[in-house]
N, C-alpha and C positions, 0 to 999 in steps of 0.2 A: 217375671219382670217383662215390661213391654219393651220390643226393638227400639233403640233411638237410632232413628235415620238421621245418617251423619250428610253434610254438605259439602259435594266437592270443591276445592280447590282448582281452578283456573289455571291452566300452563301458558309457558310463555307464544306460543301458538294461537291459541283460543284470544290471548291480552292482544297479540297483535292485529287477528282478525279483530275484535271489539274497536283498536285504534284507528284502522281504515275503515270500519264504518261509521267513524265519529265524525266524519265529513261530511258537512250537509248546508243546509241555510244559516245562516245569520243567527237567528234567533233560536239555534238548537243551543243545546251547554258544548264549548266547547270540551275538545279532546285532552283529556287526561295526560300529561306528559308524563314521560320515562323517566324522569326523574326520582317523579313521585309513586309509580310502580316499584320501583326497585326499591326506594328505602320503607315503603311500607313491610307490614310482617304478614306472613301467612293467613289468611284467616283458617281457625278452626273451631270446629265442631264442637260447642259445650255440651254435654249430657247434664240437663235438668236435675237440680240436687230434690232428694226426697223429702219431704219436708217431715220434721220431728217431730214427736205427739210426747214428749216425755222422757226421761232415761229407762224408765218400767217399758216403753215400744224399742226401741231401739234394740234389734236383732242383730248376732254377729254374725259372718257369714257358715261358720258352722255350722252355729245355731238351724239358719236357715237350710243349710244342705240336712239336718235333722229333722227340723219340720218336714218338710217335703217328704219324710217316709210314711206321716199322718194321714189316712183316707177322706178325711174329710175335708184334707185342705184342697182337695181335688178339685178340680172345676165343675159343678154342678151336684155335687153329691150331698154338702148339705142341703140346697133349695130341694132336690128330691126324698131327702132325707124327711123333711121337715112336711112335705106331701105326703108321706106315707105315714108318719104318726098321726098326722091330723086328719087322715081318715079313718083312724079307728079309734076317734074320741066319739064316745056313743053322746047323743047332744040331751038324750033325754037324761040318762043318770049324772053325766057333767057336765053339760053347758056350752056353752063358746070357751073357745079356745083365749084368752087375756094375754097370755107371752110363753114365750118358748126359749130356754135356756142348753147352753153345751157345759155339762156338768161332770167333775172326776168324782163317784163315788165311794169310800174310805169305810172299810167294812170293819167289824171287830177284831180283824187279825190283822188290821193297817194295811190291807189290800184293796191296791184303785181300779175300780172298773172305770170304762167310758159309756156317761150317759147324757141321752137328752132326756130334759122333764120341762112340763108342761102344767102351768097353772091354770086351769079353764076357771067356770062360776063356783063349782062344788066340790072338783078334787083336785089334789097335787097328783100326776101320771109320772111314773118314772118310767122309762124307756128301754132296755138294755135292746141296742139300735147294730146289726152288722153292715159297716157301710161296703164291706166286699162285696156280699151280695144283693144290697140293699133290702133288706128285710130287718122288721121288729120281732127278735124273737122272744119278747117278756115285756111286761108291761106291770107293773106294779101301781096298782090305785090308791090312793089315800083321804079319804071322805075331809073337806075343810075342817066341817063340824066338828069334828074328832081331837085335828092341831091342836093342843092347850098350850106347848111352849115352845119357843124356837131359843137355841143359847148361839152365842157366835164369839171368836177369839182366836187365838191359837192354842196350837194342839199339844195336850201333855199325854205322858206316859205314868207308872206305874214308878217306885222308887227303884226296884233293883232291877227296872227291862233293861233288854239293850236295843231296845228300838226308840229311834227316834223320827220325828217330820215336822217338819218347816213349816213356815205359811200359815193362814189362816184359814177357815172352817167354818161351815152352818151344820149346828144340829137339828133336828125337827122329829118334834116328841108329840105322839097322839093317845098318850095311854098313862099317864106321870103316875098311877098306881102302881102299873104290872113294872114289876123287877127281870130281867133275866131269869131263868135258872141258869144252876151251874154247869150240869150239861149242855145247853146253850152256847156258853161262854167258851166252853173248849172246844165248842163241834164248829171247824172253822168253813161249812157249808148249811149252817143255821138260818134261817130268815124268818125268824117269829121271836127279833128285838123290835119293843115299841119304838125304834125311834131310826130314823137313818139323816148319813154325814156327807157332807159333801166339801168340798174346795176346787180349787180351782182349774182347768183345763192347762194340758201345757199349751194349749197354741194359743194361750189368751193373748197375745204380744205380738201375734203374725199380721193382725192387723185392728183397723178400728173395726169393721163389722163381729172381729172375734171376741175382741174385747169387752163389746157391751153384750154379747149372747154369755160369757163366762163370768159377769160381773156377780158376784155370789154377795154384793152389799146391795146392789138394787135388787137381785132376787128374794132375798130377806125381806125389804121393802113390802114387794110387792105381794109376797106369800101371808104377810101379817096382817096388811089391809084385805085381800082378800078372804082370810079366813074370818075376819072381825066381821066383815057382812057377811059370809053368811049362818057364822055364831046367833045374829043379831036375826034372820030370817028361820034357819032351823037350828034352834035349839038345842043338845040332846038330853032327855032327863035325867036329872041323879047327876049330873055333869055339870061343875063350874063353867059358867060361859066367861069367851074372853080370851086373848092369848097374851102368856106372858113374856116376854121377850128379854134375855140376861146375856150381857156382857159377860164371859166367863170364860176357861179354859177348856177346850172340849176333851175328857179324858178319854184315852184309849186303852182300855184294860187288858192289854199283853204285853207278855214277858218274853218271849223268846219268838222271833218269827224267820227263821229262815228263808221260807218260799217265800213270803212278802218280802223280803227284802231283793231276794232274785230276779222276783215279779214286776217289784217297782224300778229295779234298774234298770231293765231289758222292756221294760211299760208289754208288760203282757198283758194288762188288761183293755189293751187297748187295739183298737184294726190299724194296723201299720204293715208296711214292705218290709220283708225280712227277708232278706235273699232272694231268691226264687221261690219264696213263700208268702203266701197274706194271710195273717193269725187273726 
């Protein structure tokens, strides 16, 4: 928050020099009488109210001493954050870079990493981004051509998990053939599901520039238009073109999750101050 410089008040010292130098010609404003000094009231200092974007912006001060453990709320960290992803978008296999999003990733075992992804002309890039160090250490590509469906809603579970999560969700599916296996499903450091989850950042509410980079309804948006050109330019054979886009619940198929539940309360997947620690 920026300083508000407050404006001092005037003593009665200072009033009366101002009184003797109210003496002059004719045509200056006459001098202020004491009268009207004394029953006026102090002036003070207003601090500028913030202006509100909604009850969804509206942060409590908690909240806000919470935020503040986030690295990226940092000052300069995502603009260098977002420099160094967008130099290792190769331009010939992906193209110009279209937008850039701050995304929580929501894995089969209902564990959120922190990511940035990046819709260029030809792939979706996921990022897994360390803003302590500032380094990319993973990047995850996903050819457009490939997207056949993105589903979005909120998130269910399984009839007898005991896990639950809130909120709403994009799924985005490039393979609507390949099933899991079932080894897949229980190896909770798997990454060869055709499809990956996203929703939404906690610090989407810290401000307007955070809010439209975690907007996971314009990101849908823009991920389906993008994929439909370039469906419409490369093709792939044997492959429906097109993407299909469903309103629906995005299941999360676990039953018991412990460390996600740990994970998600203590946001370990994310770069944040932890004591005299940055995870």
């Amino acid at each position: 928050m920026a300083d508000v410089k407050e404006e001092a008040v005037p003593g009665e010292e200072q009033q009366k020099q101002l009184d003797s130098t109210s003496d002059g010609p004719e045509d200056t404003q006459p001098a202020v009488r004491s009268e009207d000094t004394e029953e006026r009231p102090p002036e003070v200092a207003v601090t500028p109210s913030i202006p509100q974007h909604g009850a969804s912006s509206v942060v409590s001060p908690l909240n806000q001493f919470r935020m503040k453990r986030f690295f990226v709320l940092r000052p300069g960290t995502l603009n260098q954050a977002i420099k160094d992803v967008e130099a290792l978008v190769d331009k010939e296999l992906d193209g110009g870079v279209r937008s850039i999003w701050l995304m929580a990733e929501v894995d089969h075992w209902n564990n959120e990493k922190e990511r940035l992804v990046l819709i260029t002309n030809s792939s979706l890039l996921v990022c897994k981004y360390d803003f302590v160090m500032f380094n990319c250490e993973q990047i995850q590509r996903i050819p457009l051509n490939f997207v056949d469906r993105i589903s979005h809603g909120t998130f269910s579970f399984p009839k007898h998990s005991i896990l639950q999560r809130e909120g709403e969700g994009v799924r985005v599916f490039w393979d609507r053939l390949r099933e899991p296996s079932f080894t897949s499903r229980w190896n909770p450091f798997t990454t060869d599901f055709p499809f990956i989850t996203f929703t939404y950042h906690p610090v989407r509410n810290t401000s307007d520039t955070f809010t439209a980079l975690c907007d996971i309804q314009k990101f849908r948006e823009q991920l389906r238009d993008a994929a439909q050109e370039v469906h419409a330019v490369k093709p792939v054979p044997g492959k429906a073109n097109g993407v299909l886009v469903l309103n629906q619940n995005i299941l999360i198929d676990a039953y018991v999750g412990v460390m996600s539940f740990l994970g998600n309360q203590n946001k370990l997947g994310y770069c944040m101050a932890r004591g005299n620690i940055g995870f």
